[in-house]
C-alpha positions as CSV (number, residue, x, y, z in Angstrom):
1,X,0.0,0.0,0.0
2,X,1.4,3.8,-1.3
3,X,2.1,6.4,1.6
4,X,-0.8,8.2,0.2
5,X,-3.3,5.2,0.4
6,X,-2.1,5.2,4.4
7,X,-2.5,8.8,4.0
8,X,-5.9,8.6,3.0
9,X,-7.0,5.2,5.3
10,X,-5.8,6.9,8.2
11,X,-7.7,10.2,7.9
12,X,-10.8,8.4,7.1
13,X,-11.0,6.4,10.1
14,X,-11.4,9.6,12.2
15,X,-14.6,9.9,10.4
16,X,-16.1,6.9,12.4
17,X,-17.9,7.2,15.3
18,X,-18.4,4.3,17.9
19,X,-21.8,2.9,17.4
20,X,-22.5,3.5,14.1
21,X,-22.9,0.8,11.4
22,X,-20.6,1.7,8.9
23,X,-20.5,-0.1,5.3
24,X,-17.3,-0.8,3.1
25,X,-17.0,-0.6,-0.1
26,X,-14.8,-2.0,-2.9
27,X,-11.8,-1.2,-3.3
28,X,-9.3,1.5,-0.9
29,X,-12.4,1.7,1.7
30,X,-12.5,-2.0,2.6
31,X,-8.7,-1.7,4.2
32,X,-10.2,0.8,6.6
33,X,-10.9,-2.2,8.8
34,X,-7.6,-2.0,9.9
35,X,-7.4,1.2,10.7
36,X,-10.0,1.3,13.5
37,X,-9.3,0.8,16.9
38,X,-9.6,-2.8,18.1
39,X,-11.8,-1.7,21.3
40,X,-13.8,0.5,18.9
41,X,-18.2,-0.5,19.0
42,X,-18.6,-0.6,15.4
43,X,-20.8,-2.3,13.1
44,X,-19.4,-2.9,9.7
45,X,-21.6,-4.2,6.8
46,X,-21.5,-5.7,3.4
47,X,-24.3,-5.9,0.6
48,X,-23.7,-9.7,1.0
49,X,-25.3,-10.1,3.7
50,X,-23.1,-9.7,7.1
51,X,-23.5,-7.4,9.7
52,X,-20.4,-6.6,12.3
53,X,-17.2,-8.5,10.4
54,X,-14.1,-7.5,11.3
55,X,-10.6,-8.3,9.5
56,X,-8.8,-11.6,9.9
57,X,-6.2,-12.3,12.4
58,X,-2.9,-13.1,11.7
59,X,-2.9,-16.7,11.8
60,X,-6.2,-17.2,11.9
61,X,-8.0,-19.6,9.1
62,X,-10.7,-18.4,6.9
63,X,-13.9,-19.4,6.9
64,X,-14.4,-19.8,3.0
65,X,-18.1,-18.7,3.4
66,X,-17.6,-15.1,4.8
67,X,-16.3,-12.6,2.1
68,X,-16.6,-8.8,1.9
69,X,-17.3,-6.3,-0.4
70,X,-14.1,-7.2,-2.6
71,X,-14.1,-10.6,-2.2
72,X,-11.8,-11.2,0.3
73,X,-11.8,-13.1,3.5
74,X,-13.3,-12.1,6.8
75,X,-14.3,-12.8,10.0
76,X,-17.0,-11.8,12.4
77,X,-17.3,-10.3,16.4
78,X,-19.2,-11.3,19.2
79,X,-22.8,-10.3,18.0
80,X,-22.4,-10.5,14.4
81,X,-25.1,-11.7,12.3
82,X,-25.9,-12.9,8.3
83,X,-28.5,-13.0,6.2
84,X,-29.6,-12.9,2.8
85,X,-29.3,-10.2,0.2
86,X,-32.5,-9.1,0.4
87,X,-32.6,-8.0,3.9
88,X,-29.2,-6.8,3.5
89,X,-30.5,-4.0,0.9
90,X,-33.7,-3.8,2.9
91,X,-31.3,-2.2,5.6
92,X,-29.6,0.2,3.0
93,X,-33.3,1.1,1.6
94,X,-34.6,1.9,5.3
95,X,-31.3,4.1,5.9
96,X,-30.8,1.4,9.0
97,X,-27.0,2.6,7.1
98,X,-24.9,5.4,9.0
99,X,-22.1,5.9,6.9
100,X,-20.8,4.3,3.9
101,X,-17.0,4.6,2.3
102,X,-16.9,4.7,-1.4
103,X,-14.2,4.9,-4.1
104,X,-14.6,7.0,-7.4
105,X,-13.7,7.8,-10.8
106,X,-14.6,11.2,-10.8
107,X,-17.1,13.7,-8.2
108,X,-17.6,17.2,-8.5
109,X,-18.3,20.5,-6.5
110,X,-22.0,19.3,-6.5
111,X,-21.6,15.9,-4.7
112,X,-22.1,13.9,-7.5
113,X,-20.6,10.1,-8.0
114,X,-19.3,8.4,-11.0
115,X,-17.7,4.9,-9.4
116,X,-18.7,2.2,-11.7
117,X,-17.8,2.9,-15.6
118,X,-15.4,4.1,-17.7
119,X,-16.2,4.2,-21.2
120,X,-14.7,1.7,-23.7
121,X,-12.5,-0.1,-20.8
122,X,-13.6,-2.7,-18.5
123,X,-15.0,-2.9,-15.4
124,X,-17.3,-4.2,-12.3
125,X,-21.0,-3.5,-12.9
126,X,-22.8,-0.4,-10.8
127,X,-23.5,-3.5,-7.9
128,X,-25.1,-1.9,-4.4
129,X,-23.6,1.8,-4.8
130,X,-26.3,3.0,-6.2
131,X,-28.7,2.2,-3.8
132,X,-26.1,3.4,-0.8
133,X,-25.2,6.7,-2.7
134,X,-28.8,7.4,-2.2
135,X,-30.0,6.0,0.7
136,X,-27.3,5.7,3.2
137,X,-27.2,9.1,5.6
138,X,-23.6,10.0,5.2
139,X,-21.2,9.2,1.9
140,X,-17.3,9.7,2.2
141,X,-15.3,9.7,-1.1
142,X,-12.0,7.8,-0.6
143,X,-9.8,8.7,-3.6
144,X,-6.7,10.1,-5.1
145,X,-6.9,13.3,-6.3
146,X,-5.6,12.7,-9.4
147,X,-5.4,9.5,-12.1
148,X,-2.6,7.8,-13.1
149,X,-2.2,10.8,-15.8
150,X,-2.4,13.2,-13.2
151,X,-5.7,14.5,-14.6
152,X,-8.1,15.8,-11.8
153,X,-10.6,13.5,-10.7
154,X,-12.6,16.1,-8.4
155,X,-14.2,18.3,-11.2
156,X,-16.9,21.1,-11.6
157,X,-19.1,18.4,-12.9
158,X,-18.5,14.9,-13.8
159,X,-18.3,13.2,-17.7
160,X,-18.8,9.9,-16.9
161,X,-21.8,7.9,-15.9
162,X,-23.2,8.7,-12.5
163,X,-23.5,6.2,-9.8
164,X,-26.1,9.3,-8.3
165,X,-26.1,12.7,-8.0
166,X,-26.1,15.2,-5.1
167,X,-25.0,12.4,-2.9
168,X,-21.4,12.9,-1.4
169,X,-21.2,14.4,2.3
170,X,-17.3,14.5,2.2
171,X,-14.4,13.9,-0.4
172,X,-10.9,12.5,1.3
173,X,-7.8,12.0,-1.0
174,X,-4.1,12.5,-0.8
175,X,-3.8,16.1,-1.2
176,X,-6.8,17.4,0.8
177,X,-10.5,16.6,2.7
178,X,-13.5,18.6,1.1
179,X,-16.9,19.0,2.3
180,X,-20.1,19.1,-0.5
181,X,-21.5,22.8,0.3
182,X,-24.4,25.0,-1.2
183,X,-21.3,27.0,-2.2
184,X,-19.0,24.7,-3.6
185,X,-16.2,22.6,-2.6
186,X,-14.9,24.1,1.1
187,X,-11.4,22.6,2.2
188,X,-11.3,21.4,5.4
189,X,-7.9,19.9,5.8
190,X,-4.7,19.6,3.2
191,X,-2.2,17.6,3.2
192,X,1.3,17.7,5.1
193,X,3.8,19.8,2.7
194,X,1.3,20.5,0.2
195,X,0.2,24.2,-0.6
196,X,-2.7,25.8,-1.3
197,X,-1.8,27.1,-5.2
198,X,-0.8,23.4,-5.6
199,X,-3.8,22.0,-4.5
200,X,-5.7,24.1,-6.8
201,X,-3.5,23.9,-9.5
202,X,-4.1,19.7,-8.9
203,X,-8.0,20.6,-8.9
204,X,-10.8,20.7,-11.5
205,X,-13.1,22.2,-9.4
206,X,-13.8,25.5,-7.4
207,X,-12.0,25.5,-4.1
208,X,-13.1,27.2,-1.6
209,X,-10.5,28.3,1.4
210,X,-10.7,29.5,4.5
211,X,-6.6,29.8,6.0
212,X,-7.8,30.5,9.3
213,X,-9.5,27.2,10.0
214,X,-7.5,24.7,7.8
215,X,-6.1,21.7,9.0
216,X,-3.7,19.2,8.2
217,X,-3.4,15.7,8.1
């Protein structure tokens, strides 16, 4: 995993509050798991069908039946329960939900999500985001900033297909941590060692800065 993946995981996981039940998605977010605290009350659940998983153990044998988001192997705590699909997405459609953690392809200044196609290339189908984009209470974007060709990714509005719109409470990525607003785009944190004229030089979208109450991360 890059520095800036850690970067990103580790800023993320002070968006979790004990209590809540939080779902993982595909990709960055499901390594969160092993940034929360061990003692931490959270709930973590998957479209699959399992409610309060936690990550393996080193050591510990799998249990080939219990799989996340990704695919990979899990385990469960005390109190953990599974079910079928069905209820699964009954949950997500009831906003029984708190907080889910998304990847993306692009998002813009007016909290809108494309995570699930890119034109003329392969990959996975739009699968549960949709229905959590729109249904869950609170969406965090974990992303870099910028693709692999250094194009933005966090525009004024997006080109590809959207997962939903006006869905995103909060974008996290290397550089910075952004909050969806009426207004645009406000910064709440940047990144160690990173400016602010480099940071908007890096974005797409309107920025919008206040010095005085910036933080870092």
């Amino acid at each position: 995993m890059s520095a800036d993946q850690q970067r990103i995981l580790a800023r993320a996981a002070r968006e979790v509050i004990p209590g809540q039940i939080v779902n993982l998605g595909i990709g960055l977010p499901t390594r969160l798991f092993h940034y929360l605290p061990d003692e931490m009350e959270v709930l973590v659940h998957s479209e699959n069908g399992v409610l309060g998983s936690r990550p393996r153990k080193d050591g510990e044998s799998p249990d080939y039946d219990m799989i996340d988001s990704g695919g990979a192997y899990i385990a469960t705590r005390p109190g953990a329960s599974v079910f079928d699909s069905a209820i699964s997405f009954a949950m997500i459609r009831r906003s029984r939900v708190d907080l889910t953690f998304m990847g993306a392809f692009e998002v813009d200044e007016l909290g809108n999500l494309a995570n699930w196609k890119i034109p003329g290339k392969f990959s996975p189908g739009i699968g549960g985001a949709m229905e959590l984009a729109q249904k869950v209470k609170r969406l965090v974007i974990l992303c870099s900033h910028n693709d692999k060709h250094g194009k933005p990714k966090i525009l004024q509005r997006c080109r590809l297909p959207l997962t939903a719109e006006h869905c995103v409470s909060r974008i996290i990525t290397d550089k910075a941590v952004m909050d969806v607003t009426p207004e645009g785009l406000a910064v709440v944190d940047i990144a160690e060692g990173l400016g602010i004229d480099e940071l908007r030089g890096a974005t797409e979208a309107n920025l919008i800065i206040d010095e005085r109450r910036l933080g870092r991360f």
